[in-house]
C-alpha atoms as an extended CHARMM CRD file, in Angstrom:
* protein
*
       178  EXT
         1         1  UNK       CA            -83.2790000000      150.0050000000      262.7940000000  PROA      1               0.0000000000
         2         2  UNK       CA            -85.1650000000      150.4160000000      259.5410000000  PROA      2               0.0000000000
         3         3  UNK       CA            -88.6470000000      152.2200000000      259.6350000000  PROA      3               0.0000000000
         4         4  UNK       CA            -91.7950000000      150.2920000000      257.9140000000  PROA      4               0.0000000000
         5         5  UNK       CA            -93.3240000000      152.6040000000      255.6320000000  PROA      5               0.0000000000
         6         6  UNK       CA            -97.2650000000      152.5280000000      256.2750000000  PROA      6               0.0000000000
         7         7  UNK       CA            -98.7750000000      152.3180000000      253.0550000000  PROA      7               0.0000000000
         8         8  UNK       CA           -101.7880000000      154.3720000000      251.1360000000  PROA      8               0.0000000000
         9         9  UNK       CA           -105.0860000000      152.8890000000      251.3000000000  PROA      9               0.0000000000
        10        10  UNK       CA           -107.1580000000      154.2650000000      248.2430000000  PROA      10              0.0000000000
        11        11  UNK       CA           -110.9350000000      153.4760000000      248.1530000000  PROA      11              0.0000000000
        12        12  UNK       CA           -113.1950000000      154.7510000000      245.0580000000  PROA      12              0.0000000000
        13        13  UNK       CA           -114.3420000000      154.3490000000      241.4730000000  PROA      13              0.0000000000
        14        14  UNK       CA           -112.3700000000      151.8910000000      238.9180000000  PROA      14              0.0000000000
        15        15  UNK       CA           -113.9840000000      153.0220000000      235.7120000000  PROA      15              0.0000000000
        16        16  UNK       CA           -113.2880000000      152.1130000000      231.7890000000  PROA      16              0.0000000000
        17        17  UNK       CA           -112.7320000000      155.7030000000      230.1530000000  PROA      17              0.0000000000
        18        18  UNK       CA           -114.2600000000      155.3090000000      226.5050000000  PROA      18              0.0000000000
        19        19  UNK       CA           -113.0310000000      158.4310000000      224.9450000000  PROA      19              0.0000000000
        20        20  UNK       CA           -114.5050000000      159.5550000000      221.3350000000  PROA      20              0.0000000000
        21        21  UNK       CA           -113.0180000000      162.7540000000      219.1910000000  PROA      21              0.0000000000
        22        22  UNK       CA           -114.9460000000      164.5310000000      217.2230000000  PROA      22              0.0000000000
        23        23  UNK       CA           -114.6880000000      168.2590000000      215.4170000000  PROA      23              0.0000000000
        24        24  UNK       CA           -117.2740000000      169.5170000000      217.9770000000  PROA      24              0.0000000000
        25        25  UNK       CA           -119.8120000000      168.0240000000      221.1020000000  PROA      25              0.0000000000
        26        26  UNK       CA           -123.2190000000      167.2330000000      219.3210000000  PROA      26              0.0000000000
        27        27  UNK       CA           -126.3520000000      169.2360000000      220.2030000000  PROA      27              0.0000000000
        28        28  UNK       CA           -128.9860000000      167.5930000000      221.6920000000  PROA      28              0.0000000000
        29        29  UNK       CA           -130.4480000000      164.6690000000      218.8610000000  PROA      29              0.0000000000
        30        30  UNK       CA           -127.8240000000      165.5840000000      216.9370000000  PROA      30              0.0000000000
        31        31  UNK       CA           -124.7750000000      162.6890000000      215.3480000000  PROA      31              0.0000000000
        32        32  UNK       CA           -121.8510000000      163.6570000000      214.2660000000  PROA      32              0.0000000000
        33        33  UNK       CA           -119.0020000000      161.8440000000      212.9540000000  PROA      33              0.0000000000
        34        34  UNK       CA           -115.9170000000      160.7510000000      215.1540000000  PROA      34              0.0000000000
        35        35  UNK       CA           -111.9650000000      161.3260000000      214.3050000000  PROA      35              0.0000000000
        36        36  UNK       CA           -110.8210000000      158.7240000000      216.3820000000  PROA      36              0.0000000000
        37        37  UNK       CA           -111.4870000000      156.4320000000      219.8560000000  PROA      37              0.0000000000
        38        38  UNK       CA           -109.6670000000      155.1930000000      222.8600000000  PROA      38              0.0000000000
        39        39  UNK       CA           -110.2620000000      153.5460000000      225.8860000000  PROA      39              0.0000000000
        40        40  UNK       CA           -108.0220000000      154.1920000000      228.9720000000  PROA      40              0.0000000000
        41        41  UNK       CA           -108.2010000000      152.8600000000      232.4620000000  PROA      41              0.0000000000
        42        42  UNK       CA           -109.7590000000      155.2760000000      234.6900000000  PROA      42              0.0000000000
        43        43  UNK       CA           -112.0060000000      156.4280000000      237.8980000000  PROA      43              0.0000000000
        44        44  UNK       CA           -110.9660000000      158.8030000000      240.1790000000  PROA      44              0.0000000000
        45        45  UNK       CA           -110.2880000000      155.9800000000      242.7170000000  PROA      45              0.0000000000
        46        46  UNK       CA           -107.9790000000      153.7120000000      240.2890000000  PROA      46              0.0000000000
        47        47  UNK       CA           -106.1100000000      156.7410000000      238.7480000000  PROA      47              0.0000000000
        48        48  UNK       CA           -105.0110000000      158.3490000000      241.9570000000  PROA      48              0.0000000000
        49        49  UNK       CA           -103.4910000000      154.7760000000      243.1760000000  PROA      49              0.0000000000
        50        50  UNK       CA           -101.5780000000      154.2570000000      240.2300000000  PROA      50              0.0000000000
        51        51  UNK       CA           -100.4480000000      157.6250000000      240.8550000000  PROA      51              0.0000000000
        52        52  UNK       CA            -99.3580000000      156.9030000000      243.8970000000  PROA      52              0.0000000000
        53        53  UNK       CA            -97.6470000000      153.2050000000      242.5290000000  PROA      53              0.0000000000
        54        54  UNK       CA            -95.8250000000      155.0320000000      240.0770000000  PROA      54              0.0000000000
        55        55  UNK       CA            -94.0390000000      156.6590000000      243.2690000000  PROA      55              0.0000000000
        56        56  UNK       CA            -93.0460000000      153.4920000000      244.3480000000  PROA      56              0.0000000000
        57        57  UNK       CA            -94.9620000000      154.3630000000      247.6210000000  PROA      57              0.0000000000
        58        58  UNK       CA            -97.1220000000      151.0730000000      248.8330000000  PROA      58              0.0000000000
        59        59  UNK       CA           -100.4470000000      151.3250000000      247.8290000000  PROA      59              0.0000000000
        60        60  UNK       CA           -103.7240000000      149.0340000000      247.9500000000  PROA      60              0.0000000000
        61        61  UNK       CA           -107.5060000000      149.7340000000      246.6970000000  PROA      61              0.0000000000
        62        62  UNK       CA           -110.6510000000      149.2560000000      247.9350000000  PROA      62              0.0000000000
        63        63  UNK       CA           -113.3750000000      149.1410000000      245.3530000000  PROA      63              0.0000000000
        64        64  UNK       CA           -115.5210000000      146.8080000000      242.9420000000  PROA      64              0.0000000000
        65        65  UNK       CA           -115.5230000000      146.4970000000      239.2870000000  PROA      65              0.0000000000
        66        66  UNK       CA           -118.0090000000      144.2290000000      236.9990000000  PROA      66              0.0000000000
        67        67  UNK       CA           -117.5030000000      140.7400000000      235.7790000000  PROA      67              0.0000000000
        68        68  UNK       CA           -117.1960000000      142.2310000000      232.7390000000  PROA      68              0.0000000000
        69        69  UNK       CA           -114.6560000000      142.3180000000      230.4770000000  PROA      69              0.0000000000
        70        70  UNK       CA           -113.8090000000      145.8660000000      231.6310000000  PROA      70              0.0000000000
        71        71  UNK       CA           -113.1810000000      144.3840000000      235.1200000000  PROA      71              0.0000000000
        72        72  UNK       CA           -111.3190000000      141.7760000000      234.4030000000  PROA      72              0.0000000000
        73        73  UNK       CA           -108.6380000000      144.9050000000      232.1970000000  PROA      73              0.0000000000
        74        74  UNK       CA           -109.2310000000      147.1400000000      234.9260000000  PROA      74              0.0000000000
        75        75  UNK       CA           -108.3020000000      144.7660000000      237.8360000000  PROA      75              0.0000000000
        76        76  UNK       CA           -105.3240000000      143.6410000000      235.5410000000  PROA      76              0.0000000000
        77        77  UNK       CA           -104.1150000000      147.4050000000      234.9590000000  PROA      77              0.0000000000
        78        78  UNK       CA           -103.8890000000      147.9090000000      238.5170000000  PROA      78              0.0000000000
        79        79  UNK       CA           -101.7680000000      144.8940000000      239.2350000000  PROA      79              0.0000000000
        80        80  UNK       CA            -99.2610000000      145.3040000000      236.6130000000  PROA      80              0.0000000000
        81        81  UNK       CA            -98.9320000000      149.2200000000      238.0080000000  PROA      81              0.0000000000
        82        82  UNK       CA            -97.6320000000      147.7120000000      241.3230000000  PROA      82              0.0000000000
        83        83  UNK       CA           -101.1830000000      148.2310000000      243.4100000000  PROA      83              0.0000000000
        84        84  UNK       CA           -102.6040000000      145.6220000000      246.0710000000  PROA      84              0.0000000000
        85        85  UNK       CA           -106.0390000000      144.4180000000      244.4180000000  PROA      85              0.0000000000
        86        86  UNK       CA           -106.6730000000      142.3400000000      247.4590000000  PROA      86              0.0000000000
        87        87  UNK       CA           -109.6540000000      145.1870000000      248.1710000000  PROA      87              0.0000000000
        88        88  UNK       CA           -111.3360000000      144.8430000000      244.9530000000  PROA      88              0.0000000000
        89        89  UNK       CA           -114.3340000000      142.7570000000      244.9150000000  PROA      89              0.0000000000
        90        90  UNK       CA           -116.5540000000      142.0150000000      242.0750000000  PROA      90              0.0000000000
        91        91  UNK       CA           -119.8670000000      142.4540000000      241.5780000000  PROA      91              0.0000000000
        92        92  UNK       CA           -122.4310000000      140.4170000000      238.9840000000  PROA      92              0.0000000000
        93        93  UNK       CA           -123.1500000000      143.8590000000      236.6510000000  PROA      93              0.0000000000
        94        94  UNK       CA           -120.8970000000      146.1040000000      234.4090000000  PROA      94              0.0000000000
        95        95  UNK       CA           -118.1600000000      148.1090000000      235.8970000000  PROA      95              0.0000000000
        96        96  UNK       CA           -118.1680000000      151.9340000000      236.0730000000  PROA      96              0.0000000000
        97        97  UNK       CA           -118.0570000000      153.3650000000      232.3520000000  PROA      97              0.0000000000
        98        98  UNK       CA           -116.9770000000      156.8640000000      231.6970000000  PROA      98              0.0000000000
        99        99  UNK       CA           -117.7040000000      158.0980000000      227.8620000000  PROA      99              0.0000000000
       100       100  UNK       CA           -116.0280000000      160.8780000000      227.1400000000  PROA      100             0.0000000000
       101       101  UNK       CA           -117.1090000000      163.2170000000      223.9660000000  PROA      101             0.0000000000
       102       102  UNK       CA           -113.6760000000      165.6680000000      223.7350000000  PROA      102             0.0000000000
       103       103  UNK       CA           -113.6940000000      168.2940000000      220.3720000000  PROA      103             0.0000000000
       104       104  UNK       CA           -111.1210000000      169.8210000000      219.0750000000  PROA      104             0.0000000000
       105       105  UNK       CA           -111.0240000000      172.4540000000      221.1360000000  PROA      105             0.0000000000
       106       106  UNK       CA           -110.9380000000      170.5090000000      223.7850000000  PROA      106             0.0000000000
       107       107  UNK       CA           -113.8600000000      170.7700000000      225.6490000000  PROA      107             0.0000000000
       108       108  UNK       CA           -115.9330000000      167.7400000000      226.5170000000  PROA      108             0.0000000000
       109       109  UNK       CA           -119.1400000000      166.2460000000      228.1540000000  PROA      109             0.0000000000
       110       110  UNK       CA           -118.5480000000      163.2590000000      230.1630000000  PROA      110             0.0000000000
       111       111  UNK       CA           -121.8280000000      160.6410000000      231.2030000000  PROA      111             0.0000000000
       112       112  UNK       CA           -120.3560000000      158.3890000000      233.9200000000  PROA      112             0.0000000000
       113       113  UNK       CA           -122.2290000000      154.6660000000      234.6220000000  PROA      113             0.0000000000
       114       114  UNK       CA           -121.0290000000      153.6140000000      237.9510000000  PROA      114             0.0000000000
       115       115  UNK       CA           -121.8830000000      149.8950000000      237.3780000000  PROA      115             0.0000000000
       116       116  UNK       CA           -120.2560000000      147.7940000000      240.3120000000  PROA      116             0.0000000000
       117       117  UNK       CA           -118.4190000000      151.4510000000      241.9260000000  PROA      117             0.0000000000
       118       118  UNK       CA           -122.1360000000      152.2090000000      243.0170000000  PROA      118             0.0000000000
       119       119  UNK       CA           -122.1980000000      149.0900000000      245.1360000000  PROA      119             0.0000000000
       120       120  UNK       CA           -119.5970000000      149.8250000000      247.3110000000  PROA      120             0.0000000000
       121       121  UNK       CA           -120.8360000000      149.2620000000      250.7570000000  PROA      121             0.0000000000
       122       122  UNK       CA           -119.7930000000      149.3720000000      254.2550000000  PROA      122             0.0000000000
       123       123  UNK       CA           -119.5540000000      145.8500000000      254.4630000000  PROA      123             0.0000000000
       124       124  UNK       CA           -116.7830000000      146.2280000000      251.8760000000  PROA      124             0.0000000000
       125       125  UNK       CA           -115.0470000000      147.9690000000      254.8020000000  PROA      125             0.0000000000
       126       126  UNK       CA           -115.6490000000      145.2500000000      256.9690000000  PROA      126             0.0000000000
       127       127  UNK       CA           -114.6700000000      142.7130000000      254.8110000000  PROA      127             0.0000000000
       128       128  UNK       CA           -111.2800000000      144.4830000000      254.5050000000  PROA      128             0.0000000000
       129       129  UNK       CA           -110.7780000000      145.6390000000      258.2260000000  PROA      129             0.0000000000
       130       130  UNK       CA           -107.3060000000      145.0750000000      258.4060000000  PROA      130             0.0000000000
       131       131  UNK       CA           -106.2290000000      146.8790000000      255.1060000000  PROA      131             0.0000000000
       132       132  UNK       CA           -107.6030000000      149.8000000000      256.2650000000  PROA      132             0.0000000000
       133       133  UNK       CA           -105.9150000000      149.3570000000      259.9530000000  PROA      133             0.0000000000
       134       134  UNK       CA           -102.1800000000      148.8680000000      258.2110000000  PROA      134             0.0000000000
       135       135  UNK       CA           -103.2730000000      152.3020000000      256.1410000000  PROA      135             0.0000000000
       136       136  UNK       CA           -100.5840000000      155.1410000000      256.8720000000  PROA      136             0.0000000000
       137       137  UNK       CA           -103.5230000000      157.3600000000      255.5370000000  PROA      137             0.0000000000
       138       138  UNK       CA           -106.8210000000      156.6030000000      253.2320000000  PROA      138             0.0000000000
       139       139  UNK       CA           -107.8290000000      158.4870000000      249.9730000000  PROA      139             0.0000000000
       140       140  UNK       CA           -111.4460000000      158.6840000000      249.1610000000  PROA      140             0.0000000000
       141       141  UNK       CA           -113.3140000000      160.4950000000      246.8260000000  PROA      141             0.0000000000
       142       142  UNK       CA           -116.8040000000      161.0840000000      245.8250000000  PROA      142             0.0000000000
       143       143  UNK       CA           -117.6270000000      158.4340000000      242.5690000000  PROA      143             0.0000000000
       144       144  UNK       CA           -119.0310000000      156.0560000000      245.4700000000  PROA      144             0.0000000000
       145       145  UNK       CA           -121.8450000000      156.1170000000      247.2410000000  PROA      145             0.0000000000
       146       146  UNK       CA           -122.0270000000      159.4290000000      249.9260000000  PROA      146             0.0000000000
       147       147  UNK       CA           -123.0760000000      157.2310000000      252.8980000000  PROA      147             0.0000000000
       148       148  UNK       CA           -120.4660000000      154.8830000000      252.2660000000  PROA      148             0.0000000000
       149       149  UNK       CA           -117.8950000000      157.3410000000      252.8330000000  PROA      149             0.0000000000
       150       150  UNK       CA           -119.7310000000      158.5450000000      255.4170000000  PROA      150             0.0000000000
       151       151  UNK       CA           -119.1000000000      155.1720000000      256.6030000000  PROA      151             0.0000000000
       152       152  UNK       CA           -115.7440000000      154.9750000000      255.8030000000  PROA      152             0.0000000000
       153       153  UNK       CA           -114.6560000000      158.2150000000      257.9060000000  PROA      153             0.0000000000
       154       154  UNK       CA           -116.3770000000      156.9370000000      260.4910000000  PROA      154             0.0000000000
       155       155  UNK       CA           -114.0760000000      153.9930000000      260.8070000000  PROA      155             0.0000000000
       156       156  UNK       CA           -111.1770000000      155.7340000000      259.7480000000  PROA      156             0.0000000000
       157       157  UNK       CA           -112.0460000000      157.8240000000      263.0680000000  PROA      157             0.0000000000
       158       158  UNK       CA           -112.1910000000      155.2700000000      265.2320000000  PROA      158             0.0000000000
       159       159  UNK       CA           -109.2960000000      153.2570000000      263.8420000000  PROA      159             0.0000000000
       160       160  UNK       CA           -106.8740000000      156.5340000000      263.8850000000  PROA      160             0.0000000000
       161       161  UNK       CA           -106.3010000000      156.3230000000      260.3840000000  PROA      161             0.0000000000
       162       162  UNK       CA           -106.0400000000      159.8250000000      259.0310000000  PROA      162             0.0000000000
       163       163  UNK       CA           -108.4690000000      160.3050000000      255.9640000000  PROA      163             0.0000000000
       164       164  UNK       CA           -108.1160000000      162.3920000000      252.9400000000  PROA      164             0.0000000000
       165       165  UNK       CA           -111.4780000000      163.4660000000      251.1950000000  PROA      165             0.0000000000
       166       166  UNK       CA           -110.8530000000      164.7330000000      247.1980000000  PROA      166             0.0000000000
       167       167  UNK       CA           -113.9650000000      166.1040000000      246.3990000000  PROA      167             0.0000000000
       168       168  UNK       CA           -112.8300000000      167.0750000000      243.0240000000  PROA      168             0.0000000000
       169       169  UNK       CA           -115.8690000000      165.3330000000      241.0890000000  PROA      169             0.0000000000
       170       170  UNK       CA           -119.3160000000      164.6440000000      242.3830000000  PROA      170             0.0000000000
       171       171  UNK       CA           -121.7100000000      163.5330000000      239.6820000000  PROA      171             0.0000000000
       172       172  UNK       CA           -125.5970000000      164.4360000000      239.9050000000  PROA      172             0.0000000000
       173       173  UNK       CA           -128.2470000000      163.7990000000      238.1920000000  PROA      173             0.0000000000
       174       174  UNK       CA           -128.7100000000      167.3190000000      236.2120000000  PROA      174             0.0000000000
       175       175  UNK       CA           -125.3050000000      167.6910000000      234.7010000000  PROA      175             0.0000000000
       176       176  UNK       CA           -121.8050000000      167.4320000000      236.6590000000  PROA      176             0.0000000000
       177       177  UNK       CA           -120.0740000000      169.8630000000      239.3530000000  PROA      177             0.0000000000
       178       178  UNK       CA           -115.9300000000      169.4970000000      238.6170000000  PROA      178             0.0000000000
């Protein structure tokens, strides 16, 4: 008798990372010159289900991205790393943007835009009922909206789905708490 592995249900941010290098973080008005750019595929949401993909564990998302450009990469990313996009929704605005300013000694200052990731609702949860019933367990973190995980352990309560809160990174307005 083989045992059906329940899979991961992650439900966050999907963000484009837009990372620039430079010899040191500008002051405040200040430019300074670049060394080199990349963008990477990121969001606390999107990395930790790839992470979980790349263990060949099943594993879906729940979140929104833009009908940007961006989106349309990010969704792509996620399919081609083996994760169920049937959760992700998109929204008419950008997706979530993270620019990252790293120097070379590695510190950086990071100004995240959560386009479509701030418009992740309840109803999202509604709308996807039943991938959050066939969850083994649900990883959330806080790059979406407060009340909507609020929501979302509420449901996860009464569904018996166990729920796993990272609360690793919550932006605010007056600079960022890691």
């Amino acid at each position: 008798m083989s045992v059906e592995k329940k899979g991961v249900v992650v439900v966050g941010s999907i963000n484009m990372d837009l990372v620039a290098y430079c010899a040191r973080i500008p002051t405040e008005g200040e430019t300074v010159i670049g060394t080199a750019f990349q963008t990477h595929h990121g969001g606390k949401g999107a990395n930790q289900a790839v992470a979980v993909a790349r263990l060949e564990f099943p594993v879906a998302v729940i979140g929104r991205i833009g009908d940007d450009a961006f989106g349309a990469q990010l969704k792509e990313h996620l399919e081609d790393a083996g994760v169920n996009v049937d959760g992700v929704s998109t929204s008419r605005c950008s997706s979530g943007v993270a620019v990252i300013v790293v120097s070379e000694a590695g510190e950086n200052c990071i100004v995240i835009t959560p386009g479509a990731n701030a418009l992740l609702t309840p109803k999202d949860f509604d709308a996807n009922i039943e991938i959050l019933r066939g969850a083994g367990i649900v990883l959330t973190q806080l790059e979406i909206p407060t009340e909507t995980v609020q929501y979302l352990a509420t449901i996860c309560e009464r569904e018996g789905v166990p729920l796993i809160l990272d609360p690793a990174c919550k932006a605010i307005a007056r600079g960022t708490s890691r």
